[in-house]
C-alpha positions as CSV (number, residue, x, y, z in Angstrom):
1,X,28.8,-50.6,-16.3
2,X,30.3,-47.0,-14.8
3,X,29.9,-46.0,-19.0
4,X,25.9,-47.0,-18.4
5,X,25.8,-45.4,-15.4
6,X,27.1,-41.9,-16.1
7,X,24.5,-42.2,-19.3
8,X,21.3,-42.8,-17.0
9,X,22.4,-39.8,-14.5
10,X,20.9,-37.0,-17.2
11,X,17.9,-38.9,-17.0
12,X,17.7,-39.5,-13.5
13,X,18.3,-35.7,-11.9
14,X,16.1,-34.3,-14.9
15,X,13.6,-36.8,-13.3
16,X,14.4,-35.7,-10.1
17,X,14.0,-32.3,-10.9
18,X,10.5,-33.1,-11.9
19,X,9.3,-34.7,-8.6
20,X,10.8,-32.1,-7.0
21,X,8.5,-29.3,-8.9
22,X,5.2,-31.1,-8.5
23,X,5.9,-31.7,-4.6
24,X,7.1,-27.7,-4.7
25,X,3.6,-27.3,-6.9
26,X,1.5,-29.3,-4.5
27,X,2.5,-27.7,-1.5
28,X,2.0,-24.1,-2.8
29,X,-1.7,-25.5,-4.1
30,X,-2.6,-27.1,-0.3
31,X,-0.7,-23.8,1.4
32,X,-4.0,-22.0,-0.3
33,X,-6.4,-24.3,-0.8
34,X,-8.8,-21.0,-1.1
35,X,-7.8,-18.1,-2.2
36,X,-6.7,-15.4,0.0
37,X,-8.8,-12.0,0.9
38,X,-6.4,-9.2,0.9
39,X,-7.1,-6.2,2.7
40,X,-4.3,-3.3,2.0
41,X,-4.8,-0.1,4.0
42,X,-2.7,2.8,2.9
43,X,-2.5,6.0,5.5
44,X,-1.9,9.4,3.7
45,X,1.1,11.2,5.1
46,X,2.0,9.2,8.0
47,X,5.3,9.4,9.8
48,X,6.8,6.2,11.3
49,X,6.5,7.1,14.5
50,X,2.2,8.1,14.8
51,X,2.1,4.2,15.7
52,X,2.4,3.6,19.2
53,X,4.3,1.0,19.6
54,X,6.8,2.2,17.6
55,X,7.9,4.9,20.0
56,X,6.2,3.3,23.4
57,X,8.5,5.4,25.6
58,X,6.0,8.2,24.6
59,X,3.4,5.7,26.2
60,X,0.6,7.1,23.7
61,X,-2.5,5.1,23.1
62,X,-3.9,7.0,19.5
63,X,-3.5,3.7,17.6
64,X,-5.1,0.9,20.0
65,X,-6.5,-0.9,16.9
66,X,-3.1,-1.0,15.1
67,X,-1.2,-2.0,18.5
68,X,-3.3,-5.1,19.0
69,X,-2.8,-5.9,15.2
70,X,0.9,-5.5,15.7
71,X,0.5,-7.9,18.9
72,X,-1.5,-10.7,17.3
73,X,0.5,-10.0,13.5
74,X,4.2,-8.8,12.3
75,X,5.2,-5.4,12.6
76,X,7.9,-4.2,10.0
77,X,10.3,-1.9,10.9
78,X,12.6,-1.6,8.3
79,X,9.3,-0.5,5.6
80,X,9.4,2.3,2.6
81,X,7.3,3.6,0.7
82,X,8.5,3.1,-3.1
83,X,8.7,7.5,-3.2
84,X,8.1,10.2,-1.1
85,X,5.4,11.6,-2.7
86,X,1.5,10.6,-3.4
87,X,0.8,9.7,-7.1
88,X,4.8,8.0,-7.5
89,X,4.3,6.3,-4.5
90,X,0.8,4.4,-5.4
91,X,1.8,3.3,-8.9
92,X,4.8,1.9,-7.6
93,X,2.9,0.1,-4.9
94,X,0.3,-0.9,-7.8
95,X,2.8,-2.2,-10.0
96,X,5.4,-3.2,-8.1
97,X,8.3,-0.7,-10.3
98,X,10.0,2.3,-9.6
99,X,8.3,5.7,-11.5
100,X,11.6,5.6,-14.1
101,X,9.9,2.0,-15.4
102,X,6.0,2.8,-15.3
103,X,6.1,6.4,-16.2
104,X,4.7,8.1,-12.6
105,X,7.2,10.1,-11.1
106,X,5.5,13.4,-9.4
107,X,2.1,14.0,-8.5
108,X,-0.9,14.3,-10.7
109,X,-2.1,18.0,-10.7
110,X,-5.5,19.3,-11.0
111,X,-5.1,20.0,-14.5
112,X,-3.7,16.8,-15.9
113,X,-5.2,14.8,-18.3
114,X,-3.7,11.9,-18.4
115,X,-2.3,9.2,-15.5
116,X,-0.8,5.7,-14.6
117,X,0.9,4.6,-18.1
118,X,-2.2,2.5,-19.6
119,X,0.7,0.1,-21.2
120,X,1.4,-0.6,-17.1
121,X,-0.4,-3.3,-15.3
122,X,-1.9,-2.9,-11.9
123,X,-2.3,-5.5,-8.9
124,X,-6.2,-5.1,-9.2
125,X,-5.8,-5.9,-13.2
126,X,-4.2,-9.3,-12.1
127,X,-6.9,-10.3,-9.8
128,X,-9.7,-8.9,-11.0
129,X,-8.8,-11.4,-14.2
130,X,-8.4,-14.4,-11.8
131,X,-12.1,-14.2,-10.2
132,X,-11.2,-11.4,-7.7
133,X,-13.9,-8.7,-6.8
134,X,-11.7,-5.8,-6.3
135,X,-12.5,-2.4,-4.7
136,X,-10.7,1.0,-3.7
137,X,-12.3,3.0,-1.0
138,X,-10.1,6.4,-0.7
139,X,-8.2,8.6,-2.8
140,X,-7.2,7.1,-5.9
141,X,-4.6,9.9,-7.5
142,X,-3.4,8.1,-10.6
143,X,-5.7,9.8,-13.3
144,X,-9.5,10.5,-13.7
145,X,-10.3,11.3,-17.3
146,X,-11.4,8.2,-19.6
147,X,-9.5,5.0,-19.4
148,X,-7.4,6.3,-16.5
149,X,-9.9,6.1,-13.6
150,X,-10.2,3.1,-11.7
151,X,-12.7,1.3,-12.9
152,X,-10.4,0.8,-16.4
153,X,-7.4,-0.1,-14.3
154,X,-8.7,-3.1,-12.6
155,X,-11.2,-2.2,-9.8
156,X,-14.9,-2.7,-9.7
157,X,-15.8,-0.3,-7.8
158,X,-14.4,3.1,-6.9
159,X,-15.2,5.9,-3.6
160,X,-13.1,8.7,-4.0
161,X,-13.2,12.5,-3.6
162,X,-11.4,13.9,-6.3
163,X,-10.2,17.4,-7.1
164,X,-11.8,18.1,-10.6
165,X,-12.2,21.7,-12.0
166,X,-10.1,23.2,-9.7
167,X,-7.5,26.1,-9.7
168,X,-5.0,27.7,-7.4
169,X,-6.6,30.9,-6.0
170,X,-4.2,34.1,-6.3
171,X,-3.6,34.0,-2.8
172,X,-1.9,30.8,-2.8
173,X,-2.7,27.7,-1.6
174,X,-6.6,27.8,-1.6
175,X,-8.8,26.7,-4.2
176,X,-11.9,28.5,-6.2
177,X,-15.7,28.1,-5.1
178,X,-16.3,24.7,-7.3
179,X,-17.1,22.5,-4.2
180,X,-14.9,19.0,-3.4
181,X,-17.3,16.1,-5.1
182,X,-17.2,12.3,-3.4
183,X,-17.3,10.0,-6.5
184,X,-18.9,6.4,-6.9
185,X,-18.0,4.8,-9.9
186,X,-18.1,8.0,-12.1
187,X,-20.8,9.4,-10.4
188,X,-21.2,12.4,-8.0
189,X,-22.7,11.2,-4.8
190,X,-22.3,14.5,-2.8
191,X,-20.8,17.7,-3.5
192,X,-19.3,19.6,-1.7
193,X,-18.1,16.5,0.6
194,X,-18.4,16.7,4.1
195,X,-14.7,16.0,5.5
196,X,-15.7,15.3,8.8
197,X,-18.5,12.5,7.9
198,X,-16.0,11.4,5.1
199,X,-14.3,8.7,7.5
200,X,-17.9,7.2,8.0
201,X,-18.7,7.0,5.0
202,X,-15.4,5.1,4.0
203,X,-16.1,3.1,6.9
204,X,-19.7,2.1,5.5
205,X,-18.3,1.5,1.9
206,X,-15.5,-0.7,3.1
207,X,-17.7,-2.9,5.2
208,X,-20.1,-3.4,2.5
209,X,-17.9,-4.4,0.6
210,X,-16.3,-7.1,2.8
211,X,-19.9,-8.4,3.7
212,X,-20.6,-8.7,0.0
213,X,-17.9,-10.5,-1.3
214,X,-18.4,-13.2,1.7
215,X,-22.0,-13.2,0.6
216,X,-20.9,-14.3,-2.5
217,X,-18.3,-16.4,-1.8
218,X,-16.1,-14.3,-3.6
219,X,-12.5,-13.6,-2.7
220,X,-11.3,-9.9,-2.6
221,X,-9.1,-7.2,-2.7
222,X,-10.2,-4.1,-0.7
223,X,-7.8,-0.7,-1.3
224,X,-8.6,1.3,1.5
225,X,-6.2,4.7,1.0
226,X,-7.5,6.6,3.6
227,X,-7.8,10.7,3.8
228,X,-5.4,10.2,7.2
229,X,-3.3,11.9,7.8
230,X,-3.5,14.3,4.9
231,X,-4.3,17.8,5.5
232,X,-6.7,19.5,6.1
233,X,-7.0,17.5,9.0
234,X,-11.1,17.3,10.1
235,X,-11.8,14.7,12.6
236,X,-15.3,14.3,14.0
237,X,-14.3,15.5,17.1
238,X,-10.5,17.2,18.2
239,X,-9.4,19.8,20.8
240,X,-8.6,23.0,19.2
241,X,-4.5,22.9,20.0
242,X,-2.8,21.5,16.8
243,X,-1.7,18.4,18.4
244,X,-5.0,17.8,19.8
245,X,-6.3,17.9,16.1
246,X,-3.6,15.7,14.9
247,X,-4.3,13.1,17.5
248,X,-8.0,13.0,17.0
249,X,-7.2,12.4,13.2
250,X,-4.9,9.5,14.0
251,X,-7.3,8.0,16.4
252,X,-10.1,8.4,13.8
253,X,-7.9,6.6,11.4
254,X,-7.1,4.1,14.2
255,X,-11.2,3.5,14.4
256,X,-11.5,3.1,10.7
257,X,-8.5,0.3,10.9
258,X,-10.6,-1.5,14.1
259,X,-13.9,-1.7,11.8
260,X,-12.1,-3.1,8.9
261,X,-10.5,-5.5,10.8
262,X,-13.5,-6.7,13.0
263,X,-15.8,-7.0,9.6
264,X,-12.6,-9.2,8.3
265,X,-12.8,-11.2,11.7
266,X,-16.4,-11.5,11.3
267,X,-16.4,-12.9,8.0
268,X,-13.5,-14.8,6.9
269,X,-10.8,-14.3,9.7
270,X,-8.4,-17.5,8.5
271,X,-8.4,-16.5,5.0
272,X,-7.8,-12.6,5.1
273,X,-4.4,-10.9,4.9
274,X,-4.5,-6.7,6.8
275,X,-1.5,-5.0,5.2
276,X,-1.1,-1.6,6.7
277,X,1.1,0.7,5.8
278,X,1.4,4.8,4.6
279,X,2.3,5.8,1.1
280,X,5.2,8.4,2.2
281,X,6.0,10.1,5.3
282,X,4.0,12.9,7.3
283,X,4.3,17.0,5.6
284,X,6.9,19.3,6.8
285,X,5.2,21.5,9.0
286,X,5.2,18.4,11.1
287,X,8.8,17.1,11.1
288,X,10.9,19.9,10.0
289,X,13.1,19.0,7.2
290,X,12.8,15.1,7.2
291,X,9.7,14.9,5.8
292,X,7.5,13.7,2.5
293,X,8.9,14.8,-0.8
294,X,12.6,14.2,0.8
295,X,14.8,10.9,0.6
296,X,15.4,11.2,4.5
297,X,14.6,8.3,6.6
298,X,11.3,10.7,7.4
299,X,10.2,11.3,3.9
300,X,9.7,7.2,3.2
301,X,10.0,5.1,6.5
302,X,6.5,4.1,7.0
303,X,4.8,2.2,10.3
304,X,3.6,-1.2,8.4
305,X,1.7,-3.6,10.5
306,X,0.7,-7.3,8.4
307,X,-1.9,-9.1,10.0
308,X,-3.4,-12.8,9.0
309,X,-4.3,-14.9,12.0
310,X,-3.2,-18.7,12.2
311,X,-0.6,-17.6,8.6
312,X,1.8,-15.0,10.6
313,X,2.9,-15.7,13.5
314,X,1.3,-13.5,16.5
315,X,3.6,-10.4,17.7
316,X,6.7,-10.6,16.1
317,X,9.1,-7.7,14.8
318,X,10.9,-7.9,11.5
319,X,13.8,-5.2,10.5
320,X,13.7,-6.7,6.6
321,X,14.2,-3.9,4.2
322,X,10.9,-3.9,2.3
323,X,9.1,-1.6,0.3
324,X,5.8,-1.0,-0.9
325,X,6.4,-1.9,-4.2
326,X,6.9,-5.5,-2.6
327,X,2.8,-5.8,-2.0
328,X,2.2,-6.4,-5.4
329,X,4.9,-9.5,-5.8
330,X,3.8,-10.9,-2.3
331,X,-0.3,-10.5,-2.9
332,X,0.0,-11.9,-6.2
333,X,2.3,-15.1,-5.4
334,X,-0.4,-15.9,-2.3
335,X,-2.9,-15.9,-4.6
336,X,-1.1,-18.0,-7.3
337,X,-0.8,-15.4,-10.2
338,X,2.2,-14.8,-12.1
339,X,2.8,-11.6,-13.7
340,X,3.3,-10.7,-16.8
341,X,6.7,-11.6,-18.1
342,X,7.3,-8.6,-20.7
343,X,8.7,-6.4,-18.5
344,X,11.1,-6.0,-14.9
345,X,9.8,-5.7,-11.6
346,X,11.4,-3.9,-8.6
347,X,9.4,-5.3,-5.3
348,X,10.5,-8.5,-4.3
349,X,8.1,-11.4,-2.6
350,X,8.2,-11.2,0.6
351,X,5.7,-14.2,1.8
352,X,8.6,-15.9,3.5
353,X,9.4,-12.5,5.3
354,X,5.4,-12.6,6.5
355,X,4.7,-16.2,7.1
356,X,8.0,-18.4,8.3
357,X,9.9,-15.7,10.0
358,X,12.7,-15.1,7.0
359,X,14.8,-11.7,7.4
360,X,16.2,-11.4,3.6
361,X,15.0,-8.3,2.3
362,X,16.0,-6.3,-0.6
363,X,19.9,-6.4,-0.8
364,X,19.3,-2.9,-2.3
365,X,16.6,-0.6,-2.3
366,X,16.5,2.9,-4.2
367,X,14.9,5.9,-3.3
368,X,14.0,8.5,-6.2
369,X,13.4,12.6,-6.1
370,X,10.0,13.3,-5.3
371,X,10.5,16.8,-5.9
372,X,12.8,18.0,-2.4
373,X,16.1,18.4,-5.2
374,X,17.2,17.4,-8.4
375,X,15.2,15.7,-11.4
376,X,11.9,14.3,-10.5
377,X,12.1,10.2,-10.3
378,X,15.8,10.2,-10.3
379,X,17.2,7.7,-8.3
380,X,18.7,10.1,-5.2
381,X,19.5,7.5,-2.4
382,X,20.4,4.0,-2.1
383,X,20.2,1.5,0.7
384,X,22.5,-0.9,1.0
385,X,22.4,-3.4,4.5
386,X,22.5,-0.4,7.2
387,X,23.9,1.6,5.3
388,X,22.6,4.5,2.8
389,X,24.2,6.9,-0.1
390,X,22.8,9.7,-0.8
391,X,23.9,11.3,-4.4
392,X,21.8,14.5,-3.5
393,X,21.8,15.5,-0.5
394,X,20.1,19.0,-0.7
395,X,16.3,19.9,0.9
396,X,14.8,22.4,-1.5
């Protein structure tokens, strides 16, 4: 009888097993009965603390929009950006791996003619192949000439100024008299481009865009990677101090944020996921030494607010280490698309983190050279629980 026994228990936890998978299945299938909008809005040079609430001793109010989405969503505290530099930064966040896996590890330049790796695969890619309409509104960074612009790496539909035909002027600094051109899908809408209607006409795109999809029943991704806080700072309307410029850019960006997340409201409020963050940290003349291109807690520490009414819970604070390499892994497991299995990913999913109040972030999280010292992409810091080594230490 035992003998009998101890042959049917193979069977019966490999059956087990089973029911346990389809229950796991089931519940991940009713969790989403419709697929998820996702909204991801990435601010251009941003330092952590340009959202209010993250410094509220300073009792500013240039990011209402973002406070309230921090109050009814999660705010992250413990966010990186994947490098500390532009182009490195958004493939990472695109394809959820460090630069020294998909190939991006300093900026593009005016005169490069190639871009993201096209043997990588981007977030758009994924979803644009499971029904997705998908949409970048913003600079884009990651190559413009033939199969590198965005509309061959996965997004419909493409707004962008880019910096074509361009060179340094022998003053330094400035470029020559060929006029900054806003692009739609490969063509020129308007050159030169007005910077200080350029938030507007984000603003327009991105609601359009939102409105659309809903028209159609369509489920999105909308890449908003806003001009904010890059310079030349040009808000519509600023004082002429510096700081009075800076603010009026941040409360600019701040509007833009409010519109995006009113349209979503509007449309399709229980379905649409707001992931704000900044894709490295603010330029030096701003922080001093801390700053972008450095592995500093200044260069890469991001504000990152998450917002998705009645899915994560209303004003709560997580210190998870995260990264923005972790929005491709988390996007594309709420929609219910695996990636492809050929190669490694570094960004981790972090749904559990966003919607049930989990703290288990990365156990370690790299930081590579984005050009402040050593060999670009090279890993230069690592964190480790509160703690972090840096193998380089030096600024220039």
């Amino acid at each position: 009888m035992a003998q009998h026994a101890s042959q049917l228990l193979p069977s019966v936890i490999l059956l087990l097993g089973l029911v346990i998978y389809t229950v796991s299945q089931r519940g991940a299938e009713e969790q989403f009965k419709t697929k998820p909008n996702f909204i991801i809005i990435l601010a251009d040079d941003i330092g952590w603390g340009d959202l209010d609430v993250n410094q509220p001793e300073k009792q500013t109010n240039n990011t209402p929009n973002l406070n309230q989405m921090a109050q009814q969503g999660l705010r992250l505290t413990d966010f990186h950006s994947p490098a500390s530099t532009c182009s490195p930064s958004r493939a990472a966040i695109l394809t959820g791996r460090y630069g020294l896996r998909n190939g991006v590890t300093h900026n593009f330049a005016v005169n490069s003619v190639a871009g993201l790796p096209l043997s990588e695969v981007t977030l758009p890619q994924l979803l644009q192949q499971a029904g997705y309409y998908t949409a970048i509104v913003g600079k884009w960074h990651l190559g413009h000439n033939g199969p590198y612009g965005p509309n061959n790496r996965g997004f419909d539909y493409f707004l962008e100024p880019q910096v074509i035909r361009l060179r340094r002027s022998v003053h330094g600094g400035c470029y020559s008299k060929v006029g900054l051109p806003l692009v739609e899908n490969g063509s020129i809408v308007e050159q030169p481009l007005d910077l200080r209607a350029l938030t507007e006409k984000y603003k327009s795109a991105a609601l359009r865009i939102i409105h659309g999809a809903r028209a159609r029943a369509q489920p999105y991704l909308l890449f908003v990677t806003s001009a904010h806080m890059h310079v030349p700072l040009a808000p519509t309307v600023a004082n002429s101090s510096g700081d009075g410029v800076y603010a009026a850019s941040l409360r600019e960006l701040d509007g833009l944020v409010g519109a995006i997340k009113a349209a979503a409201d509007e449309t399709d409020k229980g379905n649409t996921l707001i992931w704000f963050t900044g894709d490295n940290g603010p330029w030096e003349q701003k922080c001093g030494g801390s700053a972008k291109q450095t592995t500093w807690e200044g260069g890469h520490r991001v504000p990152t607010v998450v917002y998705w009414p009645g899915r994560i819970p209303a004003n709560t604070t997580s210190s998870a280490v995260l990264s923005g390499m972790d929005i491709f892994s988390t996007v594309l497991s709420m929609a219910g698309i695996a990636p492809p299995s050929d190669r490694c990913y570094d960004g981790i999913d972090a749904t559990n983190i966003l919607l049930h109040g989990e703290h288990s972030g990365h156990e370690f999280l790299f930081h590579p050279n984005s050009g402040a010292a050593g060999k670009f992409g090279d890993l230069q810091t690592v964190r480790a629980g509160k703690h972090k080594a840096f193998y380089i230490t030096g600024a220039n």
